[in-house]
N, C-alpha and C positions, 0 to 999 in steps of 0.2 A: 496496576492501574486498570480500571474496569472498560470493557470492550467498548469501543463507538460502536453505537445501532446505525445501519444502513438506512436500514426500513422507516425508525422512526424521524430521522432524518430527510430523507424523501418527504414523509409526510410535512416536516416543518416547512420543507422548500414548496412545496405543493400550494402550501397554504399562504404564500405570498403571492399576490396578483401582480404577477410580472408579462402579461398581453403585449407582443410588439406588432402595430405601434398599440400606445407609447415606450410601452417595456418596461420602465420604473422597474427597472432593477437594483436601486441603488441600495431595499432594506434584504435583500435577500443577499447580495452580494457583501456586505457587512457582516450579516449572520456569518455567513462562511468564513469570511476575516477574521471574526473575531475566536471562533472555536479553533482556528488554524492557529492563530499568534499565541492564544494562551498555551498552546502544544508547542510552542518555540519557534515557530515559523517566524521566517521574516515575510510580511505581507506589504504590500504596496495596492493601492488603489488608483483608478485609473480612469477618468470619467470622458468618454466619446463625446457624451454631453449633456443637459444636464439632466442631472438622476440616473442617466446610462452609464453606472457602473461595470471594470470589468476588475478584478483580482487577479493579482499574480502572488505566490506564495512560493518559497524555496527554505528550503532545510537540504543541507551537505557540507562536508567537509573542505571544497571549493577544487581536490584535486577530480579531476578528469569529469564528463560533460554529464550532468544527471538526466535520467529520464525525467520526459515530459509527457504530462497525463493533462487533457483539454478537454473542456467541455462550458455550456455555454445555457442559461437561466431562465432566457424570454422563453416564450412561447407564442406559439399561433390563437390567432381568436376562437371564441366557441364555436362559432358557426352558428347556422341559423335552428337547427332541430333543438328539442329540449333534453336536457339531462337527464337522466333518470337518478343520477346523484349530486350532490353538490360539488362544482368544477373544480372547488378549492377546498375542499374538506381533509383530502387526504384519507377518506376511511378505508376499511380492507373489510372488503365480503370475499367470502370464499378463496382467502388465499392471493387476491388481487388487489393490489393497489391502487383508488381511481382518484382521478384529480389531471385537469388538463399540465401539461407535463408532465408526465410520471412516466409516460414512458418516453418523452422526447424533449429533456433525456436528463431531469432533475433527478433522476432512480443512476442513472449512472455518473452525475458529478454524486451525489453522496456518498456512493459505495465507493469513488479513489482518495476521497476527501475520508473518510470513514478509514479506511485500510492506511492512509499514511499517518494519521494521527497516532494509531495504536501501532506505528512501528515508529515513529520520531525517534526514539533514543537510538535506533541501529539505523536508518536514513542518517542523523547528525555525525557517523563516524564513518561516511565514506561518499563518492560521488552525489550523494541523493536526488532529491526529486524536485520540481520546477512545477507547478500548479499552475494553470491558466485557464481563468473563468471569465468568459463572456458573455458580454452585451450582444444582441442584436446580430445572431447568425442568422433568423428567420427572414430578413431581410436583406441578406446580401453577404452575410460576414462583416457586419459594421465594424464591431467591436472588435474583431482578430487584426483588423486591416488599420485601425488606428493604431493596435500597439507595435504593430510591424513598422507604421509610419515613424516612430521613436525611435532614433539613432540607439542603439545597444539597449535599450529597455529592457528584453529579454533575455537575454545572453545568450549563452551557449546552451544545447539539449544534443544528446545520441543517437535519441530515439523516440518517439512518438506514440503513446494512445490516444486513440479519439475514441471517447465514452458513447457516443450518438448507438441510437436500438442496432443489435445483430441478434438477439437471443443468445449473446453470449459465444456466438461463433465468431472466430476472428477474421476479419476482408482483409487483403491487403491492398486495397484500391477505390477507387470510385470517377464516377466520370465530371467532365466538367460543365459548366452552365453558362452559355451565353442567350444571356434575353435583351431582345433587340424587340423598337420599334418602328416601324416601316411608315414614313408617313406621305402620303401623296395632297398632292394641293389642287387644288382647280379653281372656279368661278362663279361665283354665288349668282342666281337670277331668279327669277319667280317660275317656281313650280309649271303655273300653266304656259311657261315659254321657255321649256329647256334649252329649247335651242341658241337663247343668248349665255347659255355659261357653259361650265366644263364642268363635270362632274366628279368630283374626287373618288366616288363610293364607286364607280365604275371603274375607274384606274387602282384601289384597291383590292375589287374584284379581281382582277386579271393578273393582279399580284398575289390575290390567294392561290389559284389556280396553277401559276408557275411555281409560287414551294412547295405546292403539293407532289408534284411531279420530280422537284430539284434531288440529284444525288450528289454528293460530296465525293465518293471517287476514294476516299481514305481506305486501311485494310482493316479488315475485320480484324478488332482485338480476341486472343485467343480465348478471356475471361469475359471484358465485358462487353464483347458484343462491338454494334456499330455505331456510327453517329449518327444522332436521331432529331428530326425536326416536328416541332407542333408548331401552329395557328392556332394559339389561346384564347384571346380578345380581338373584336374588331369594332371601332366606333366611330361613326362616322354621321354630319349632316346635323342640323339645329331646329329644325320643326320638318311635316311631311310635306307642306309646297311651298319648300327653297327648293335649288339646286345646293349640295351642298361644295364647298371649296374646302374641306379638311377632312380627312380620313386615315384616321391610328390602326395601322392592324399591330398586336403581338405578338411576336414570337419568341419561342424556347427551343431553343437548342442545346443538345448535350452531348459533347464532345469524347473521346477517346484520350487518354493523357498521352501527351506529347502531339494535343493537335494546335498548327497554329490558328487561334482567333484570328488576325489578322489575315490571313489566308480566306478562315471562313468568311469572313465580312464583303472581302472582297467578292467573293465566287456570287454572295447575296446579290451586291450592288450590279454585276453584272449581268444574275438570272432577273431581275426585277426592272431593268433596263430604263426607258423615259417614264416611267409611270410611279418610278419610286425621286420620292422629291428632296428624303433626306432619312437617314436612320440612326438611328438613336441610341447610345448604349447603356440598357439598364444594371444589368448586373455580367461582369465579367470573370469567370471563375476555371482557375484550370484544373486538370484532374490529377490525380494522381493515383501512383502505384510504386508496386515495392518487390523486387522480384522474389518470390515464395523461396529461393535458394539463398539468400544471405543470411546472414548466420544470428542474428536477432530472434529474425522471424522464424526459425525454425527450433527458438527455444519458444518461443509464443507459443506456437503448434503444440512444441512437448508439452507446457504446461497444462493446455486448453485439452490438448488428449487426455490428458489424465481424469481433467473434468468433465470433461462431457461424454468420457466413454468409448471414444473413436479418434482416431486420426484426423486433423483437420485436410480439407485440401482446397485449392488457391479457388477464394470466389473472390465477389467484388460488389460494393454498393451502386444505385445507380442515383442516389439522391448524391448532392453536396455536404458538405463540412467546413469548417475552418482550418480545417489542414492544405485546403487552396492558399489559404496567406501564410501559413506559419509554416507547411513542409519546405516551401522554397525560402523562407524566413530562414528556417533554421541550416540551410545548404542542402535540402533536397535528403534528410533521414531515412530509415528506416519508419515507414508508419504504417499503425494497425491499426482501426476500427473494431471496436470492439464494445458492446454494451450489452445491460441486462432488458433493454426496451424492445419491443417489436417495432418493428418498420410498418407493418401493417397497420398499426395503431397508431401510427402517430398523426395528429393533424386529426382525431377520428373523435365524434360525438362517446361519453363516455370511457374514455381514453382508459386507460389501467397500463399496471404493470406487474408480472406476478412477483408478490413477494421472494419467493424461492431463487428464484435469477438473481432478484437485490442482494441476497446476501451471498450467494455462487458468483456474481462481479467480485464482490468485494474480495474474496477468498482468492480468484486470478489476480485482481491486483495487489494485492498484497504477495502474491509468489513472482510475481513480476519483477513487484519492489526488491525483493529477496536476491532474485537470479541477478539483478543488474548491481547491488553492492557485491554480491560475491560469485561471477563466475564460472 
């Protein structure tokens, strides 16, 4: 049977306007179905909502838990600059792959999608492998956290890739993401007579002020660091002479795995004190991590040594994943992060991804595949 292309694959996925929102993933996510099922997969589809496709695919012999390889199709909007190539073309200058997605992170669902197709006949004769493509991680993990809502939808899994950019170095971690919005109320009056109302945009003030100062008091993780708070957005008031009676500041915070959100909420609502009128939970995501000593992960490393020439040793991402809903999904596994995309690029004018990593992904997960039928 002749090889699946990584590369050109990438390109085909590239070339589906899958932007969230709305994300319209439903033709690109089919694409994937259907090249997976004619290779014998059992494919299910899975709609968040509608046209928010997400795929699950499995091939194995059903004794003991296959690995699980994740990765997810929307993409972030272009942004305001111009392209210098077309966002959905898929072409390759020099070696690079460009096209929004390509490196975050349609280059690396092709390359596990790619490597399990050309090993199906030895996946079908043992543990195999558990495919999960979603919808809508650029906005929260939609798509991961509907099929976790599914009483056993997913079944069982060992162990964990998450395809999302590392250049091919493996993380075994990432932190988590609470964004929260802070909203203060007051009392609307005309401009030239402040004095009949309450200003909200002043009682937000005073709340930007105290988070900037706020520490959380948690230890410093040994890989990634500590937990960190922004003030993103602040909006507040309805023309320049009201007083205004509403004011949204937001915040992003990112956590340390194994911190409790509810703890942090709390610490908010009490450094934020009468001025915060109610807060709001936009996205709630926890981190995780995988100690670099368990015995998975340090065939990972062997494999990934081999690839890259060196020794891997314990880093950590600091963006989010869908491994927030499915590593505690699955009982809290073994998971790696590992992609052929840069993290630097992602979300970037002109986005790319170098071909050479597309098919050096592909080549780790397929040894992946390997080490986990045959130990």
């Amino acid at each position: 049977m002749a090889s699946t292309d990584p590369v050109a694959l990438t390109q085909a996925l590239v070339r589906y306007k899958t932007v969230n929102p709305p994300g319209e993933e439903h033709d690109c996510a089919h694409h994937l179905g259907e090249m997976l099922a004619a290779a014998g997969f059992t494919v299910d589809y899975h709609e968040a909502d509608e046209r928010r496709t997400n795929v699950v695919a499995r091939l194995g012999n059903g004794e003991g838990k296959p690995l699980c390889f994740t990765g997810h199709i929307d993409t972030v909007p272009l942004g305001a600059r111009p392209w210098r190539v077309d966002p959905f073309g898929g072409e390759i200058i020099d070696g690079k792959l460009y096209g929004r997605g390509a490196t975050d992170m349609k280059a690396g669902v092709a390359a596990f999608v790619s490597a399990a197709i050309d090993q199906a006949d030895v996946l079908a004769k043992g543990p195999g492998v558990v495919m999960v493509i979603t919808s809508g991680e650029e906005t929260g993990c939609e798509g991961a956290f509907h099929l976790t809502a599914q009483a056993d939808l997913l079944g069982e899994a060992g162990a964990m890739v998450v395809a999302e950019p590392t250049r091919n170095y493996p993380l075994i971690g990432h932190k988590g993401a609470l964004w929260l919005s802070a909203i203060s109320h007051g009392v609307t009056a005309h401009g030239s007579t402040p004095e009949h109302g309450d200003n909200a945009i002043y009682k937000a003030a005073r709340m930007v002020g105290a988070l900037e100062c706020l520490e959380f008091g948690r230890p410093v993780h040994g890989v990634l660091g500590r937990d960190t708070l922004n003030v993103g957005t602040i909006a507040g008031g309805m023309n320049m002479n009201s007083v205004p009676d509403v004011c949204r500041v937001g915040i992003d915070i990112r956590t340390m795995p194994g911190a409790s959100h509810v703890d942090v909420r709390q610490k908010l609502e009490s450094c934020l004190g009468a001025d915060l009128a109610k807060l709001e939970i936009l996205i709630d995501l926890e981190g995780v991590w995988t100690d670099p000593g368990e015995p998975w992960i340090v065939d990972v490393y062997a494999v990934m040594a081999d690839l890259l020439g060196e020794p891997p040793t314990p880093r950590g991402a600091a963006f989010f994943t869908d491994a927030s809903a499915l590593t505690p999904y699955y009982g809290g596994i073994p998971t790696i992060v590992l992609g052929p995309g840069e993290a630097a690029l992602a979300h970037q004018t002109d986005e790319y991804c170098c071909v050479d990593r597309i098919t050096q992904a592909k080549t780790a997960y397929g040894a992946l595949m390997q080490r986990w039928i045959s130990p």
